[in-house]
C-alpha positions in Angstrom: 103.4 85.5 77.0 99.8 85.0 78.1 96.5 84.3 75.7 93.8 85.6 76.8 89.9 84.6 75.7 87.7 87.4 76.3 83.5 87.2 76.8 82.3 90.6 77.6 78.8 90.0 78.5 76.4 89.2 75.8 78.9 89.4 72.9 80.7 87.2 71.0 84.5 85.9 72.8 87.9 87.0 70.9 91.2 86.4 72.0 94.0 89.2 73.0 97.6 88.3 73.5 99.6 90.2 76.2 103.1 90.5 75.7 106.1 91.9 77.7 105.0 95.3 76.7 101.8 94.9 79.2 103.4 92.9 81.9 105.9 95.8 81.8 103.0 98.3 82.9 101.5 95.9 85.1 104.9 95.8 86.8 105.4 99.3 86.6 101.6 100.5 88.2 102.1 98.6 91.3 104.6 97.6 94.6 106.8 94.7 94.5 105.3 93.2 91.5 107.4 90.7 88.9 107.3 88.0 86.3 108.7 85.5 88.4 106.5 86.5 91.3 103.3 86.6 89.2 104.4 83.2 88.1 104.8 81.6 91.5 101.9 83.0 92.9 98.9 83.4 90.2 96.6 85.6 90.8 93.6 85.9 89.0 93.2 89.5 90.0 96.7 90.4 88.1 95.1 88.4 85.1 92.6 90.5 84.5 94.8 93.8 84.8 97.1 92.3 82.2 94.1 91.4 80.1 93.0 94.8 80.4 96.0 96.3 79.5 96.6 94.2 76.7 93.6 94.8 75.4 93.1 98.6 75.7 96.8 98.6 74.0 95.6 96.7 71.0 92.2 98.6 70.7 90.2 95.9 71.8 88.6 97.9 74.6 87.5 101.1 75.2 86.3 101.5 78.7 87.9 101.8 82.3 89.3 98.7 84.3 86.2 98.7 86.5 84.0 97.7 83.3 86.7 95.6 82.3 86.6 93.5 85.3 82.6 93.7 85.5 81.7 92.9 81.8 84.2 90.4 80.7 84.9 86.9 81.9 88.3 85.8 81.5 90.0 82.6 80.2 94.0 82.3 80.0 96.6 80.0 78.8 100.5 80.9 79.5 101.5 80.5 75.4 104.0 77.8 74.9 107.8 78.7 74.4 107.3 82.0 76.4 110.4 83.3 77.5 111.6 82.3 80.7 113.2 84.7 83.3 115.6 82.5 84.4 119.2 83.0 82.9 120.5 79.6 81.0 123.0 77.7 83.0 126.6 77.9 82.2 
């Protein structure tokens, strides 16, 4: 779904790919929250909490979301051919 390059500060950057298993918690820890809203209103706030969980998921990160968001800079690409919401047309 997203790639995500991650600099925590004064280390080397990597790259952590969040799938629909971590925008699934992201939709699941907060009100009103969806794909197709993320999408339409990007926010880089929701970013980073889907960086985060995507990266404490695949044991990239070990500290709290506060750290997170204070150590590491964020850089993010939505990855081509990710599934869109929308139903197909009939």
């Amino acid at each position: 779904m997203f790639l995500f390059t991650l600099t925590p500060e004064g280390g080397e950057a990597f790259e952590v790919r969040a799938t629909t298993r971590d925008v699934l918690v992201w939709e699941k820890t907060g009100r009103d929250r969806s794909l197709s809203a993320l999408m339409e209103k990007l926010r880089v706030a929701d970013m980073y909490e889907i960086a985060y969980v995507a990266a404490k998921r695949q044991g990239y990160w070990d500290g709290n979301r506060a750290e997170f968001e204070e150590r590491v800079d964020l850089d993010f690409e939505e990855e081509q051919g990710a599934a869109d919401p929308t139903p197909p047309a009939r």
